[in-house]
C-alpha positions as CSV (number, residue, x, y, z in Angstrom):
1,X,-9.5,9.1,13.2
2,X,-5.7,9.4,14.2
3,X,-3.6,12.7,13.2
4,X,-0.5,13.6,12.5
5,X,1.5,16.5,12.6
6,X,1.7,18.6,9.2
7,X,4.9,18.0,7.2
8,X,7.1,20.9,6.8
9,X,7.3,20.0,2.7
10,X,3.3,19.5,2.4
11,X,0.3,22.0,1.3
12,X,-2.8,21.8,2.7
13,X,-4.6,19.0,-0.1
14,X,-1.4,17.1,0.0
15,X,-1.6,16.9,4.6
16,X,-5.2,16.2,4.3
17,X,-4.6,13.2,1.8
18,X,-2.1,11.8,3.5
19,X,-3.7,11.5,6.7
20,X,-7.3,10.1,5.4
21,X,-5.3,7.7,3.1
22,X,-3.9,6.6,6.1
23,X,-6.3,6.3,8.2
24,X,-8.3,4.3,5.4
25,X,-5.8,1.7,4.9
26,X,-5.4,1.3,8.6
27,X,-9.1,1.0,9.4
28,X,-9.3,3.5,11.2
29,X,-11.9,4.8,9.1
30,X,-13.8,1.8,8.2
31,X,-15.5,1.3,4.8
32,X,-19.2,2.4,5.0
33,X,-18.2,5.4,7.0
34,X,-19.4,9.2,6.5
35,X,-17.0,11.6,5.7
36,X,-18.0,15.8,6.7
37,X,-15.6,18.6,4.7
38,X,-17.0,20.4,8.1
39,X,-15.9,18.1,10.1
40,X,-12.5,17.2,8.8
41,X,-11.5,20.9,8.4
42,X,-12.3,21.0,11.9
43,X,-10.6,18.0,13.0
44,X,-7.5,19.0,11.1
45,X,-7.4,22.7,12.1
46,X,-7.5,23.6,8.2
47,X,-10.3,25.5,5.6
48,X,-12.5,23.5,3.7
49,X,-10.6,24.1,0.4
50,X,-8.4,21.9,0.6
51,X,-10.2,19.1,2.5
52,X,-12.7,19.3,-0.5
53,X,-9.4,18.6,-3.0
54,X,-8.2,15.6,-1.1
55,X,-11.7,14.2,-0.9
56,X,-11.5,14.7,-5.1
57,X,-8.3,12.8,-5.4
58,X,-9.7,10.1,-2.7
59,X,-12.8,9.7,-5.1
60,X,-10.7,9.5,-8.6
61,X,-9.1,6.9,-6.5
62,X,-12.6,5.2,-6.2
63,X,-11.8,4.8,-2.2
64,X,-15.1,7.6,-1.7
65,X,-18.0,8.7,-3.2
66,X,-18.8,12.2,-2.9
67,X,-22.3,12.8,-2.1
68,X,-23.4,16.5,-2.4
69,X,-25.2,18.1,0.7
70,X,-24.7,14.7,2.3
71,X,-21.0,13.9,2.7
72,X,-18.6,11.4,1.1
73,X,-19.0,8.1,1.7
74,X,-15.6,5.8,2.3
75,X,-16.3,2.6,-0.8
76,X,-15.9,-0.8,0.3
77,X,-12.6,-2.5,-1.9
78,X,-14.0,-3.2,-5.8
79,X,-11.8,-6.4,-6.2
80,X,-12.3,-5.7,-9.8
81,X,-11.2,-2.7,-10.0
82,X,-7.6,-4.0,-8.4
83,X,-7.0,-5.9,-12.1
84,X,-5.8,-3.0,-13.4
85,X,-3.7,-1.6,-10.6
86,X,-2.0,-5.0,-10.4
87,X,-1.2,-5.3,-13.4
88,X,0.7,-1.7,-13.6
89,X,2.4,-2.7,-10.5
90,X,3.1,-6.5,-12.1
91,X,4.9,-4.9,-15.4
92,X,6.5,-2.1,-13.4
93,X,8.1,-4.1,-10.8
94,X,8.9,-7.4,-12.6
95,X,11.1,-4.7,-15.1
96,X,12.6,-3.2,-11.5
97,X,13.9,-6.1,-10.1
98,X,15.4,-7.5,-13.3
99,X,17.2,-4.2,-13.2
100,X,18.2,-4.6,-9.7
101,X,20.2,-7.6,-10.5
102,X,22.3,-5.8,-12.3
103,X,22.2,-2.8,-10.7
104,X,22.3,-3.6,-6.8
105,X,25.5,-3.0,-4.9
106,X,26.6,-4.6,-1.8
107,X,24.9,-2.0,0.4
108,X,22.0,-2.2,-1.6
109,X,21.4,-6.0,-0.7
110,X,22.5,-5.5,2.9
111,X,19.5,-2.9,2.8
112,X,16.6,-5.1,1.6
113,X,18.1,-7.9,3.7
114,X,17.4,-5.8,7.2
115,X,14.4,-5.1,6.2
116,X,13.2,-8.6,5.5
117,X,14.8,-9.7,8.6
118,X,12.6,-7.3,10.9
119,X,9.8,-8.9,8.7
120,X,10.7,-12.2,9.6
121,X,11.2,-10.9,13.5
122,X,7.5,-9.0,13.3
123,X,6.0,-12.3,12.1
124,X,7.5,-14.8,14.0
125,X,6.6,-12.8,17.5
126,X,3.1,-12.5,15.9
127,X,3.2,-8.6,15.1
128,X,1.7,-8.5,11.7
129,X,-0.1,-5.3,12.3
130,X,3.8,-4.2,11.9
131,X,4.9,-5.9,8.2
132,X,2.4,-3.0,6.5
133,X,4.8,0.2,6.6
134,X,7.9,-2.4,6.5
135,X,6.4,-4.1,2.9
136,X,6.0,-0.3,1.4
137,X,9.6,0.2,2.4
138,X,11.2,-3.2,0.3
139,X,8.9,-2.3,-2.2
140,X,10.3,1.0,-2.6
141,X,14.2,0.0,-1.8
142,X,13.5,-1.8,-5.1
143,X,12.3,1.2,-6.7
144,X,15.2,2.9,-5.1
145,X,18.3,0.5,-6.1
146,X,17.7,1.4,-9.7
147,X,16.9,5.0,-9.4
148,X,13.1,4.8,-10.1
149,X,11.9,7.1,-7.5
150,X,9.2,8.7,-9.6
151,X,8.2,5.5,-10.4
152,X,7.3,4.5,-7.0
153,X,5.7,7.7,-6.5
154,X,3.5,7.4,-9.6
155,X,2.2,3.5,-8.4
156,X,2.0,4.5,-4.8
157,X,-0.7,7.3,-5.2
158,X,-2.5,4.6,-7.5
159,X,-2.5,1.8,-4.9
160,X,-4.4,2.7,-2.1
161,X,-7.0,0.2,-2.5
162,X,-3.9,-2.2,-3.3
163,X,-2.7,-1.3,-0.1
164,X,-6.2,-1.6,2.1
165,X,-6.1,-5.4,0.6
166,X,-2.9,-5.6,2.2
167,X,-3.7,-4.6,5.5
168,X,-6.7,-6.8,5.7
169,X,-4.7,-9.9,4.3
170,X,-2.2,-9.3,7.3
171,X,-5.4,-9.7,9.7
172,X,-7.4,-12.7,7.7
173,X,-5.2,-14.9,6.0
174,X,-3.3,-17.4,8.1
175,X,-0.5,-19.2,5.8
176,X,0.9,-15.7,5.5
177,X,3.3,-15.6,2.1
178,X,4.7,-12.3,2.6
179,X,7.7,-12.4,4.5
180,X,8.8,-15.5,2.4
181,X,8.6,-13.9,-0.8
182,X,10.6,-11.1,0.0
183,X,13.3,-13.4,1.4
184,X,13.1,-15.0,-2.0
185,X,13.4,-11.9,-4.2
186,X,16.7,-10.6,-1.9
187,X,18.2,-14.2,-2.6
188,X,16.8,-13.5,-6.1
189,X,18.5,-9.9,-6.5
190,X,21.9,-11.1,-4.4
191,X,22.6,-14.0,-7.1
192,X,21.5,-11.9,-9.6
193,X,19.1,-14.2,-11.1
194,X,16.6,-11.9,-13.0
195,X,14.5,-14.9,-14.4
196,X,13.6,-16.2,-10.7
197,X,13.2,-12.3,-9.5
198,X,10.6,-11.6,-11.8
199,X,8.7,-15.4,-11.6
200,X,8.8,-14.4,-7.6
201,X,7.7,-11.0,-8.0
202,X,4.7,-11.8,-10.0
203,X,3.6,-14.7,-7.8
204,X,3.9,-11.8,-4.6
205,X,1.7,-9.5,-6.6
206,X,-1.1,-11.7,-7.4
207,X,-1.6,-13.4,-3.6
208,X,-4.8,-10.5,-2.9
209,X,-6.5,-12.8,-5.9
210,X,-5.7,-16.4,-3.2
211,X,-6.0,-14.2,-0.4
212,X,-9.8,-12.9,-1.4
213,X,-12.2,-16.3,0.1
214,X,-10.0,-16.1,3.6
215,X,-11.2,-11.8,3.6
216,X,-14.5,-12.1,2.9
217,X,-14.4,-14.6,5.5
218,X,-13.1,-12.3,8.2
219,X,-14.6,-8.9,6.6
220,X,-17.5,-9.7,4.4
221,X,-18.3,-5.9,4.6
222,X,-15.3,-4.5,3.3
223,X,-15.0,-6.4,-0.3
224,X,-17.8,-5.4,-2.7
């Protein structure tokens, strides 16, 4: 397990959550993996308490199971369970960018457009490993252009599993759509064509459903 350094702005729950949520969609705790409150407290230089409330929050996330006397258990991904996920993120984010062609200014589009660009540069020198944290950020520029911060906030503590699918598409699948379909949306946003935005956005979001033969493939473990 990696660590990090304690925000200045987090409690104790919200530190310990953070780092296990990212060390879960990274891999670096695999699914099938034990989980000790002793342990972790341990690791982390931090009581119990509040390793026992981030391992509640990890569980309503259905990433864990919480096993008393035994430990918590990290879940493989319940593609099922992703439906519902998707489909808040699908309605949320097909209204977003219809709003971001009206609402984007110059800078705004110069924004997403670096960001997409050090996608393309990550891809083409065959650094996908590096598109993860750069895909969060352009989905939350989008969030961000027309001032939906609290939005973002509400899907991204929903979309954890979301998010491990990500990181193992980046890995498994070879014709990788990514990049291109955030080039689209910027074009998308930049000729303020709301129609195409949202037809592109909704075609991004549902890719873990083609992208599900070429993961089991690679990590027939991980996908219930």
């Amino acid at each position: 397990m990696i660590t990090s350094d304690r925000l200045e702005q987090e409690n104790g729950k919200e530190y310990v959550f953070r780092v296990l949520k990212e060390n879960i969609i990274q891999l670096e705790i695999k699914p099938g993996s034990w989980l000790s409150e002793n342990e972790l407290a341990s690791r982390l230089g931090i009581s119990r308490a509040p390793v026992h409330e981030a391992l509640l929050e990890l569980a309503k996330a259905k990433t864990i199971e919480i096993y008393p006397q035994k430990g918590s258990l990290v879940l493989p991904i319940d593609y099922m369970q992703l439906e519902e996920v998707c489909f808040v993120r699908l309605v949320l984010e097909q209204a977003v960018v219809e709003l971001d062609c009206e609402a984007a200014k110059p800078e705004d589009i110069m924004g997403i457009e670096e960001n997409v660009l050090m996608q393309e540069f990550y891809l083409k020198n065959g650094m996908p490993d590096k598109l993860l944290a750069l895909d969060n950020e352009f989905h939350k520029r989008l969030f961000l252009i027309c001032n939906k911060a609290q939005t973002y906030s509400m899907i991204e503590n929903m979309s954890l599993n979301f998010d491990r699918v990500r990181k193992l598409s980046l890995s498994s699948v070879k014709d990788l759509k990514l990049v291109a379909d955030h080039r689209a949306i910027v074009e998308a946003i930049h000729n303020r064509d709301a129609d195409t935005a949202k037809k592109i956005i909704k075609k991004h979001l549902s890719r873990y459903k083609d992208d599900e033969n070429a993961i089991r493939e690679v990590y027939p473990d991980y996908i219930k």
